[in-house]
C-alpha positions as semicolon CSV with decimal commas, in nm:
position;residue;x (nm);y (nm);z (nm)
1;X;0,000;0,000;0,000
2;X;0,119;0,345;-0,091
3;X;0,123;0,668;0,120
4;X;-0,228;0,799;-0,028
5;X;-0,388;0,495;-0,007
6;X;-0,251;0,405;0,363
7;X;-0,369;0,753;0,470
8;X;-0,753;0,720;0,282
9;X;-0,740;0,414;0,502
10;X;-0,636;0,603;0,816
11;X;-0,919;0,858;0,727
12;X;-1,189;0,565;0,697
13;X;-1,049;0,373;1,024
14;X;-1,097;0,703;1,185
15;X;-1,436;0,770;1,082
16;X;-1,559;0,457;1,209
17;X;-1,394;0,447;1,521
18;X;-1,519;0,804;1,552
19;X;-1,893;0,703;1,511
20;X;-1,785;0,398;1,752
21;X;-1,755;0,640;1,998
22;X;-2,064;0,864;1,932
23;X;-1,872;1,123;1,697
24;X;-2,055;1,167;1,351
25;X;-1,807;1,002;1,073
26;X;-1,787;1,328;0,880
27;X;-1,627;1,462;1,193
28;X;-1,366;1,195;1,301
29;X;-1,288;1,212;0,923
30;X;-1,214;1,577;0,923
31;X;-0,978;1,508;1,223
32;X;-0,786;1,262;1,046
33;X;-0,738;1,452;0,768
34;X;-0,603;1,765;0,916
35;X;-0,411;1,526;1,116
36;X;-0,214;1,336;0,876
37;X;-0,213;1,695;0,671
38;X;0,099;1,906;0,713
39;X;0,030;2,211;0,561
40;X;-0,343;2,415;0,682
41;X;-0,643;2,301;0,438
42;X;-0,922;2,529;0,330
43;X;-1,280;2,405;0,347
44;X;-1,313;2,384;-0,012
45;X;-1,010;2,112;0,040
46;X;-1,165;1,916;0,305
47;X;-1,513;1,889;0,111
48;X;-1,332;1,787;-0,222
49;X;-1,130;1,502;-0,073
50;X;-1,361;1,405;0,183
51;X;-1,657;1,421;-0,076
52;X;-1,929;1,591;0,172
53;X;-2,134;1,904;0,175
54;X;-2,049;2,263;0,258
55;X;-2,277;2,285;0,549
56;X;-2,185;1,933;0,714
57;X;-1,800;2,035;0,652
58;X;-1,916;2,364;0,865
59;X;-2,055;2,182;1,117
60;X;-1,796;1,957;1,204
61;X;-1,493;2,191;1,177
62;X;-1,684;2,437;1,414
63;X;-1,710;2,128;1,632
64;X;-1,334;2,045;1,635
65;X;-1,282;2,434;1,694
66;X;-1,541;2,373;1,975
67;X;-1,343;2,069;2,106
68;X;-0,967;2,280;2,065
69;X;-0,918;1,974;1,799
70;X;-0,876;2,210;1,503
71;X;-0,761;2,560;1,472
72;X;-0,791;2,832;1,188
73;X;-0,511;2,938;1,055
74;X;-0,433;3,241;0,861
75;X;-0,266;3,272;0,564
76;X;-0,146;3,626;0,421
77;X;-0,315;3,720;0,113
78;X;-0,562;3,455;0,147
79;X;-0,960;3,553;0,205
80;X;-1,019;3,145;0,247
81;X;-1,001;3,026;0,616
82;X;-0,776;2,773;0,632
83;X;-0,760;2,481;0,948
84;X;-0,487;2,258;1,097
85;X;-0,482;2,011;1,364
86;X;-0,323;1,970;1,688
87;X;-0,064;1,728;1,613
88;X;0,072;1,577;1,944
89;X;-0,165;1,323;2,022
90;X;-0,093;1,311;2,332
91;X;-0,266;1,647;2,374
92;X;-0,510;1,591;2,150
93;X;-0,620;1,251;2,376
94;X;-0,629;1,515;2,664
95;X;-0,851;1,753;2,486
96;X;-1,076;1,450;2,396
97;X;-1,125;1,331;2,754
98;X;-1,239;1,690;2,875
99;X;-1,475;1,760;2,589
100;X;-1,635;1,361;2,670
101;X;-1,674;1,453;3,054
102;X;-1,812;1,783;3,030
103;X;-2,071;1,676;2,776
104;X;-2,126;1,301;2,907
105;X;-1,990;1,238;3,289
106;X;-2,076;1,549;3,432
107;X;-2,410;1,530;3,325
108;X;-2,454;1,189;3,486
109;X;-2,271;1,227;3,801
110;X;-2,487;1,548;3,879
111;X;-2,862;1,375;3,747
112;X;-2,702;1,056;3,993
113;X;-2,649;1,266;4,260
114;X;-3,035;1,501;4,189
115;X;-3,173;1,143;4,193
116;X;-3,027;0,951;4,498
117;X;-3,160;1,289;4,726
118;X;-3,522;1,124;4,747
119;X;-3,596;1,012;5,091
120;X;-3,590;0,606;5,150
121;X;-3,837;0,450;5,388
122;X;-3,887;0,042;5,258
123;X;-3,624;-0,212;5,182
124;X;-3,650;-0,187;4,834
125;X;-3,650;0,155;4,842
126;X;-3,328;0,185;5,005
127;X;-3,164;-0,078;4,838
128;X;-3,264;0,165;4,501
129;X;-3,115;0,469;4,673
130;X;-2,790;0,275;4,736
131;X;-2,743;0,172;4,395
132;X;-2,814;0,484;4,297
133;X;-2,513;0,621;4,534
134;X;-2,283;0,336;4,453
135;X;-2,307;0,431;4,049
136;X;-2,244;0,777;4,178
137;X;-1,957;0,689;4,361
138;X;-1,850;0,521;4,092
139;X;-1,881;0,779;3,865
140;X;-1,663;1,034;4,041
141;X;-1,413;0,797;4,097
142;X;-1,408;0,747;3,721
143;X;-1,396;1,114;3,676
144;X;-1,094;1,143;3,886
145;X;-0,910;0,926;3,699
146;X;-0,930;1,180;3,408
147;X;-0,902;1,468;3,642
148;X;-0,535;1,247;3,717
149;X;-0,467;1,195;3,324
150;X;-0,507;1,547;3,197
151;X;-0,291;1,688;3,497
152;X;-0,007;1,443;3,497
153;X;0,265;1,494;3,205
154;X;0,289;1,248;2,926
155;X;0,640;1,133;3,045
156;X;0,507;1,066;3,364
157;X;0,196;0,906;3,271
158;X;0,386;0,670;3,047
159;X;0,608;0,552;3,345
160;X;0,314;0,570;3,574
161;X;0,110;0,286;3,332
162;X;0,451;0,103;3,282
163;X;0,515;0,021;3,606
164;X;0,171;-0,127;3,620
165;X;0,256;-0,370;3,336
C-alpha cells in the first residue's frame, strides 16, 4: 500500500472508530485529515477530498474548533479560512477526555447525585437509593481518573502505566 492509499485508510479507520464512539463520521474524518495533513487546508479542500457538503464540513470543523481539535489558521493574502490540527496526540487525547466529561460524565454524576436525594423508607427503596449512590460513587471515581490523566505529564503518565505492566 502506498502513502495515499494508507492515509484514505487512516481517514476511513478514523471515521468509524469516531462514530464507535458517538462522533458523527464526517467529523472523526475531518480530524484525520487535518491530522495526517501538514500544511493548513481550506474548506473547499476538506469537502473535495472528503466528498461531503459545505454545510456538514461547517458543522464539524466548528465542532473540532469547539473541542480545541482544530484551529484556523491564517494565511497572508488569502480571504479562504484555512484549518490545521493539533498534532501531538498526546494532547489531542487530553482535549478528547475533557470535551467527553463535560458533555457526558458530568451530566450523569450530577442527574445521579439530583436522583439519589429522594428520601428512603422500605427495603426496596433503600436498596434503590444505594445503587443509585454506589453508580455515583463510581462515577466520580471514574472522573478522577481523568481529572489524574489530563494533569499528569505524558512522560510521567507513560512511566506511571509502565510500572503497572
Amino acid at each position: 500500500m502506498n502513502y495515499k492509499e494508507t492515509k484514505e485508510e487512516f481517514i476511513q479507520m478514523w471515521g468509524r472508530f469516531g462514530s464507535n464512539w458517538g462522533i458523527p463520521a464526517a467529523m472523526a474524518e475531518i480530524h484525520a485529515f487535518l491530522l495526517s495533513t501538514e500544511s493548513p487546508v481550506s474548506t473547499d479542500e476538506i469537502m473535495e477530498e472528503l466528498k461531503i457538503s459545505r454545510s456538514n464540513a461547517n458543522l464539524n470543523i466548528r465542532a473540532l474548533m469547539d473541542w480545541r481539535l482544530i484551529y484556523k489558521k491564517r494565511i497572508q493574502g488569502e480571504r479562504k479560512e484555512y484549518f490545521v490540527a493539533e498534532k501531538d496526540i498526546w494532547e489531542v487525547a487530553i482535549r478528547i477526555i475533557k470535551e467527553r466529561r463535560r458533555k457526558e460524565v458530568d451530566p450523569v454524576i450530577n442527574e445521579l447525585n439530583r436522583l439519589a436525594s429522594f428520601e428512603a423508607n422500605t427495603f426496596e427503596e433503600k436498596n434503590f437509593k444505594s445503587l443509585l449512590l454506589d453508580t455515583h460513587d463510581l462515577a466520580l471515581k471514574m472522573n478522577s481518573i481523568g481529572d489524574m490523566v489530563e494533569k499528569v505529564e505524558k512522560l510521567k503518565f507513560v512511566k506511571w502505566i509502565m510500572k503497572g505492566i
